[in-house]
Every structure is written in C-alpha cells, then in structure tokens.
ROFINU-565849 format. One record per residue: residue number from 1; residue in one letter; x negated, y negated, z negated of N, C-alpha, C in turn. Coordinates in nm, 4 decimals, padded with zeros to 6 digits. Example, Ala and Ser with C-alpha at 12.3 -4.5 7.8 and 13.67 -1.06 7.14 Angstrom:
// ROFINU-565849
PT  seq  type      n_px      n_py      n_pz     ca_px     ca_py     ca_pz      c_px      c_py      c_pz
PT    1     A  -01.3190   00.5690  -00.7800  -01.2300   00.4500  -00.7800  -01.3200   00.3300  -00.7800
PT    2     S  -01.2850   00.2250  -00.7080  -01.3670   00.1060  -00.7140  -01.2900  -00.0030  -00.7870
END
This chain:
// ROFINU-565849
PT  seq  type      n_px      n_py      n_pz     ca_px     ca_py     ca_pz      c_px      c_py      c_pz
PT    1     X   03.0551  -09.2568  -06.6781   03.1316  -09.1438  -06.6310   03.2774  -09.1854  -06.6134
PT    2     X   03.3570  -09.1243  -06.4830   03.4855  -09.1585  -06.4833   03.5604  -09.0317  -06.5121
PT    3     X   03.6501  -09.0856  -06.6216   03.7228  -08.9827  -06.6515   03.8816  -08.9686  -06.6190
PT    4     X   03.9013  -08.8509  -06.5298   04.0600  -08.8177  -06.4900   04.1151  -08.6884  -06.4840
PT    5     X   04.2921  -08.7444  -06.4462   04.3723  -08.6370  -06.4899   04.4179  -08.5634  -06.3272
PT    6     X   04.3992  -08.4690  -06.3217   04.4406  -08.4084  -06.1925   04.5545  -08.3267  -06.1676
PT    7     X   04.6642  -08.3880  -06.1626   04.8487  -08.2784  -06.1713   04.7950  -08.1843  -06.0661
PT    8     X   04.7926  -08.0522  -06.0724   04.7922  -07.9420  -05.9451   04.8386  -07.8106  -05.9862
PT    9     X   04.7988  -07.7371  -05.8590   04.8528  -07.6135  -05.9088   04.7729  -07.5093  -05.8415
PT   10     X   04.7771  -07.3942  -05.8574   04.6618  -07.2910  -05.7972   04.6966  -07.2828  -05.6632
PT   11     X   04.5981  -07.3141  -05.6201   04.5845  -07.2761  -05.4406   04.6151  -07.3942  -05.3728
PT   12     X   04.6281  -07.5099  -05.3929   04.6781  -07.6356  -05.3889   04.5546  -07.6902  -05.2949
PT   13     X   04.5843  -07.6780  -05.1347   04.4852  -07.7392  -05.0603   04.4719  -07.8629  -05.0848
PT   14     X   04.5572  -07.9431  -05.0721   04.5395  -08.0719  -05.0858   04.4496  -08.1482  -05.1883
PT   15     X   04.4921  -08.0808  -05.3285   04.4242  -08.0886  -05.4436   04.2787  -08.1049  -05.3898
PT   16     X   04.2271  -07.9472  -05.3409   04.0935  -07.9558  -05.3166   04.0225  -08.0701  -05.2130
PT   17     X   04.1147  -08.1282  -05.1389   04.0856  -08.1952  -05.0110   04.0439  -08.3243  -05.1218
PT   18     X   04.1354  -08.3327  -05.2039   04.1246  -08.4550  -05.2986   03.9702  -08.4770  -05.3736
PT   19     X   03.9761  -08.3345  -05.4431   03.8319  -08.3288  -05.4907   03.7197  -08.3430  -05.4526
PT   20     X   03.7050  -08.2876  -05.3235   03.6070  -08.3595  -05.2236   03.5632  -08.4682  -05.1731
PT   21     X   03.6857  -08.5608  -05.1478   03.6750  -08.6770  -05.1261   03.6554  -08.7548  -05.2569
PT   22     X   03.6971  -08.7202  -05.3646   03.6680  -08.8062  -05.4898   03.5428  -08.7872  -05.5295
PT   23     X   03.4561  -08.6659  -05.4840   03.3048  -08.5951  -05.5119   03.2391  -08.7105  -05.4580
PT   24     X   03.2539  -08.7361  -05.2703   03.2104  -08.8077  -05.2575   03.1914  -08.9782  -05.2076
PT   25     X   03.3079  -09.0087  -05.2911   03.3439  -09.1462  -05.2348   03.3456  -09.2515  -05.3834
PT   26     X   03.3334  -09.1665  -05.5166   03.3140  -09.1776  -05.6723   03.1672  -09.2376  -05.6473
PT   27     X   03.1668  -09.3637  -05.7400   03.0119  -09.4417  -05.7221   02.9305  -09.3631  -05.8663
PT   28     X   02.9877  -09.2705  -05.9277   02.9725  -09.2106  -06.0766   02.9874  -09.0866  -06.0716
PT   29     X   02.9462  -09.0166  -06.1716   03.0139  -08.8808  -06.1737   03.1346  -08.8497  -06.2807
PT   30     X   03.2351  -08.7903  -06.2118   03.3427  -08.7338  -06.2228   03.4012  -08.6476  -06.3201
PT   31     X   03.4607  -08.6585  -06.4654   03.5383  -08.6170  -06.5398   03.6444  -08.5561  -06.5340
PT   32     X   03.6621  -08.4479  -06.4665   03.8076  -08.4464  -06.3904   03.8821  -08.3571  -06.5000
PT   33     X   03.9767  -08.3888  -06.5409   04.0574  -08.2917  -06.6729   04.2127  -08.2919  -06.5073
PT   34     X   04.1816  -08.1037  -06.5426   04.2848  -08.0191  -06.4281   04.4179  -07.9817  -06.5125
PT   35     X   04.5281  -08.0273  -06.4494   04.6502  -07.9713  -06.5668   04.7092  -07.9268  -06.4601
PT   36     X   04.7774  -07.7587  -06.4539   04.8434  -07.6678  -06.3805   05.0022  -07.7236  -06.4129
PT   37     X   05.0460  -07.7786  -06.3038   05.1981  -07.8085  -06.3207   05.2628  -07.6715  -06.3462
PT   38     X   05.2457  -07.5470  -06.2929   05.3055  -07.4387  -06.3126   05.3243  -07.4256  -06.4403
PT   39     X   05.2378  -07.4697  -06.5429   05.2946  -07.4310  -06.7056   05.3680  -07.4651  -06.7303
PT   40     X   05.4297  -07.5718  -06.7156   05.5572  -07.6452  -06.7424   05.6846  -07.7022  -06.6672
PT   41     X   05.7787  -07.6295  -06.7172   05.8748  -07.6352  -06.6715   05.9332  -07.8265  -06.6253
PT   42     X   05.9085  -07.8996  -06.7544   05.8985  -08.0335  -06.7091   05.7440  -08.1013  -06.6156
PT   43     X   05.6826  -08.0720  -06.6262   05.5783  -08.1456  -06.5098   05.6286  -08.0339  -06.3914
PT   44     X   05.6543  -07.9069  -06.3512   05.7074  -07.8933  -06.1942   05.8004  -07.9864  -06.1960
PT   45     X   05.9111  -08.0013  -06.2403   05.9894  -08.0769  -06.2152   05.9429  -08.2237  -06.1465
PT   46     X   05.8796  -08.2586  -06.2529   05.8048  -08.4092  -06.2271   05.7146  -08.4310  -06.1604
PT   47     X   05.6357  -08.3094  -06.0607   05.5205  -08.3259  -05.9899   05.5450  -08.2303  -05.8728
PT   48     X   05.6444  -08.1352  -05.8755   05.6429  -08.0373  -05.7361   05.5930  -08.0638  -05.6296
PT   49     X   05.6747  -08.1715  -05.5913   05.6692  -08.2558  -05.4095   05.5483  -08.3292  -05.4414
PT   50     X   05.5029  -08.4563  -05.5506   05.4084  -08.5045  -05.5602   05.2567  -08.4735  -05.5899
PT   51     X   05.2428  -08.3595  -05.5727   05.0712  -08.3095  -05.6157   04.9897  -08.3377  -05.4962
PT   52     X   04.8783  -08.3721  -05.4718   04.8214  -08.3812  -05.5950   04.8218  -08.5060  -05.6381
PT   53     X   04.8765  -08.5285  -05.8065   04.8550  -08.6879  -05.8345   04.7209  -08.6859  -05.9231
PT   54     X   04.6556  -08.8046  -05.9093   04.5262  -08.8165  -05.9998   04.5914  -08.9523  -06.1043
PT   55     X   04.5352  -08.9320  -06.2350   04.5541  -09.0451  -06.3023   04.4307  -09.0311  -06.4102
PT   56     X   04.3950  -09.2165  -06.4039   04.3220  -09.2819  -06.4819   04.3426  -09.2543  -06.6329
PT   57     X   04.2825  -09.3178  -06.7112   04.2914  -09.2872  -06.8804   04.3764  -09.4053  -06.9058
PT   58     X   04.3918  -09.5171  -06.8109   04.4983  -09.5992  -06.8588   04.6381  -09.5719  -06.7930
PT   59     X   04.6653  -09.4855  -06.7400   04.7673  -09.3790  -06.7472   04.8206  -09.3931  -06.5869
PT   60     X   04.7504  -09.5148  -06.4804   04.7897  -09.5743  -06.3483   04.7251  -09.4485  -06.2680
PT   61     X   04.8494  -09.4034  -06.1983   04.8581  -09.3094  -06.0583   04.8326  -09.2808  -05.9260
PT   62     X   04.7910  -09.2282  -05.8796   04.7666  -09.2409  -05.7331   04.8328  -09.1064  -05.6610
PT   63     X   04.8818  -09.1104  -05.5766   04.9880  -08.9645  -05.5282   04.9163  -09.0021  -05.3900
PT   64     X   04.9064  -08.8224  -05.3260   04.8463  -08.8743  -05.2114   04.7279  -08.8903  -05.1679
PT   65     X   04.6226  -08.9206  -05.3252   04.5344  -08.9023  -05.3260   04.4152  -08.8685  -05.1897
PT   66     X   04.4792  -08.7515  -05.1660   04.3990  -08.6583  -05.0408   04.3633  -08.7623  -04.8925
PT   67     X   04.4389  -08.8395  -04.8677   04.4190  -08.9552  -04.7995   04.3056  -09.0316  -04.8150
PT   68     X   04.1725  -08.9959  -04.7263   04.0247  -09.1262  -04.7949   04.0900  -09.2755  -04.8330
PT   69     X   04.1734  -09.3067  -04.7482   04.1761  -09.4423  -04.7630   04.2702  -09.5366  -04.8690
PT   70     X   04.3831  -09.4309  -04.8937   04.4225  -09.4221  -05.0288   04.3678  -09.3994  -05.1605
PT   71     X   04.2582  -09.3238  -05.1594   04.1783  -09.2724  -05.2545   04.0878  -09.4212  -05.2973
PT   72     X   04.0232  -09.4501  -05.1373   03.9342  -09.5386  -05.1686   03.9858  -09.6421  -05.2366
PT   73     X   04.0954  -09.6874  -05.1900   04.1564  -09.8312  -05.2057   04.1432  -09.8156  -05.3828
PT   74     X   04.1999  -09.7141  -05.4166   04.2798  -09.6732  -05.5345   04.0876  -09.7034  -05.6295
PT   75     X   03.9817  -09.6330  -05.5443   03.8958  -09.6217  -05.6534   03.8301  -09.7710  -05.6647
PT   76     X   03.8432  -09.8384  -05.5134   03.7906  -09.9815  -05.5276   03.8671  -10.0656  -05.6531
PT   77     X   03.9769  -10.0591  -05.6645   04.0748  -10.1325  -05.7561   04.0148  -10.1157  -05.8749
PT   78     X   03.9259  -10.0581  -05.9523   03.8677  -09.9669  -06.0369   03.7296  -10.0172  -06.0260
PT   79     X   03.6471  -10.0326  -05.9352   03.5482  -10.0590  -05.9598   03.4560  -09.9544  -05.9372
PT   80     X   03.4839  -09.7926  -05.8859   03.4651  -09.6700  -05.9192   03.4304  -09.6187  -05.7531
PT   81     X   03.4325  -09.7330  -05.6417   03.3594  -09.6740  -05.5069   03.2611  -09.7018  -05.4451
PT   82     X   03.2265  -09.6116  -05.4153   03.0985  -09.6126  -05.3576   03.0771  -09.6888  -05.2088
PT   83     X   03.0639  -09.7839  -05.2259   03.0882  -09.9115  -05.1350   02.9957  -09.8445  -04.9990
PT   84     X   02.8475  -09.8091  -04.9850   02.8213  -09.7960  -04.8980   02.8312  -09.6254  -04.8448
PT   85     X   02.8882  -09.5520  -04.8815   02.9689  -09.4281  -04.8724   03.0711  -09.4663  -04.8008
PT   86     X   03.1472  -09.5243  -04.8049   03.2591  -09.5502  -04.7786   03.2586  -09.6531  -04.6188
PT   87     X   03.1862  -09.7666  -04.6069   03.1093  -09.8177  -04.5134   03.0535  -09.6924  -04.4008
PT   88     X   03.0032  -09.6111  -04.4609   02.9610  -09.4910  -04.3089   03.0423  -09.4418  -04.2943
PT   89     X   03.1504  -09.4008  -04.3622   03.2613  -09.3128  -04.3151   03.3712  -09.4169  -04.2291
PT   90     X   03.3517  -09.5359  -04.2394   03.4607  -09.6627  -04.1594   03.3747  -09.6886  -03.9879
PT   91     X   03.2311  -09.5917  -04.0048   03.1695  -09.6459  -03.9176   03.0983  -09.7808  -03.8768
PT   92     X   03.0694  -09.8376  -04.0126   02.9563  -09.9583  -03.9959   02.8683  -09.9369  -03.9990
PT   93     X   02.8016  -10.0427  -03.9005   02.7205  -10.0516  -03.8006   02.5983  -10.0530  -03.9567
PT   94     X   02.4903  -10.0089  -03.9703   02.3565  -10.0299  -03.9720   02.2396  -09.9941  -03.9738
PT   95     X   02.1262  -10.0282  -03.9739   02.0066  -10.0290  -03.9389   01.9639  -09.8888  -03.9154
PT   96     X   01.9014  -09.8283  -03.8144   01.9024  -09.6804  -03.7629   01.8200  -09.5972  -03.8484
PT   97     X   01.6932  -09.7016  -03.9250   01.6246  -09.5963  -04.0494   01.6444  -09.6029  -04.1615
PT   98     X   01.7787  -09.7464  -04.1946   01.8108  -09.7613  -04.3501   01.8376  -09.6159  -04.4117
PT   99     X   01.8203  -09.6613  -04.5306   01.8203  -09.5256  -04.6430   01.9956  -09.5414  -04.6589
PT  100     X   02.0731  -09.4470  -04.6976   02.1728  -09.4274  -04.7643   02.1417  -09.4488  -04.9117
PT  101     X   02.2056  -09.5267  -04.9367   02.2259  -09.5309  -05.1291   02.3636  -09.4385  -05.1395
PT  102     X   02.3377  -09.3348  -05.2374   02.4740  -09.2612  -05.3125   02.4359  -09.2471  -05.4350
PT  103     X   02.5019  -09.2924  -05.5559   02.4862  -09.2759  -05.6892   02.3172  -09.3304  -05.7207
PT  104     X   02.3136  -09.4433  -05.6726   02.1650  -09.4596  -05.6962   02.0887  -09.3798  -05.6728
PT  105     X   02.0965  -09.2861  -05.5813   01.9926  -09.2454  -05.5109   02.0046  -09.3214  -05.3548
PT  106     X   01.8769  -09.3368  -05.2982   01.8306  -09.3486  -05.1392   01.8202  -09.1794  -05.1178
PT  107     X   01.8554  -09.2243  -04.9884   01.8688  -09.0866  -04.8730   01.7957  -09.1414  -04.7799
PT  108     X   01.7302  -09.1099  -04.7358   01.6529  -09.1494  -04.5784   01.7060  -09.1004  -04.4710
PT  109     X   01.7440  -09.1300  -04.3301   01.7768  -09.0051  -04.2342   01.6490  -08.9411  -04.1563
PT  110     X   01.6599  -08.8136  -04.1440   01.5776  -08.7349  -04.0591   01.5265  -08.8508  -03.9399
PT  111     X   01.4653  -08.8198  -03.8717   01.4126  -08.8744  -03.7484   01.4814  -08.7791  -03.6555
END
C-alpha cells in the first residue's frame, strides 16, 4: 500500500483532478491521508497558491501534481507506476487483443 499526504482544501478541482489520476496511474492501492489547509492559519500560508501538493512518508513533494506527467514522473521515481497504464495513455503502440494489466489484473478489450 502507498501511503500519502494530500495539502487541499474543499472544492479544490485540481485536488480532485489529482486524485484521479493518482487512482489510476498508482501500480498499488492508495493511502491517501487529506489535510484541509483551511484549518490552519500556517499551512494557508504555506500552501495557498501551491495546492494541490501530495507528499510521500519520507516527507519529498510534488506540487502540481494534477499534471499526468508530473505525477507520473514523480510516481516512477518511487517505484509506485503503473508502467503499462501509463504506456496507453502516451499512446503505445500494442498488440490489438493484448490484455491490459492494471494492479495485476488483465483486462481484455471488447471485440
């Protein structure tokens, strides 16, 4: 399981844009601990302009997040992407009845 910290705040599109893409571009499932910058007077300060930031348990950041390719880079560095997820969304090329692997599952495509 990967476990992270998510700076946001209520109604925070981006945030969600983030979550989605971390739903599905995460080779694992997702630990996500949500902290509302609005409670605190020091994290708005420290996160206003920058949300949504995600951070690891070894405390390394990613701002921006919401960006796939930032995200990805950020989860490859980690060890934490889903390599052939990430491959269909770049548009590589393969085989027209291969299965999709996601989280160790195969997907087949329809005919």
């Amino acid at each position: 399981m990967i476990r992270l910290t998510l700076y946001t705040t209520l109604g925070c599109h981006l945030c969600s844009l983030l979550e989605a893409n971390l739903e599905r571009l995460a080779n694992a499932e997702v630990a996500l601990k949500r902290i509302d910058i609005a409670t605190s007077a020091s994290l708005l300060a420290l996160y206003a302009e920058r949300i949504p930031v995600l951070m690891d348990e070894a405390g390394a950041m990613l701002e921006r997040g919401f960006e796939a390719p930032r995200l990805a880079a950020w989860l490859a560095q980690r060890n934490w992407l889903d390599q052939s997820v990430w491959a269909l969304e770049r548009g590589a090329k393969r085989a027209p009845n291969a299965p999709t692997v996601h989280r160790g599952r195969r997907y087949l495509k329809a005919p």
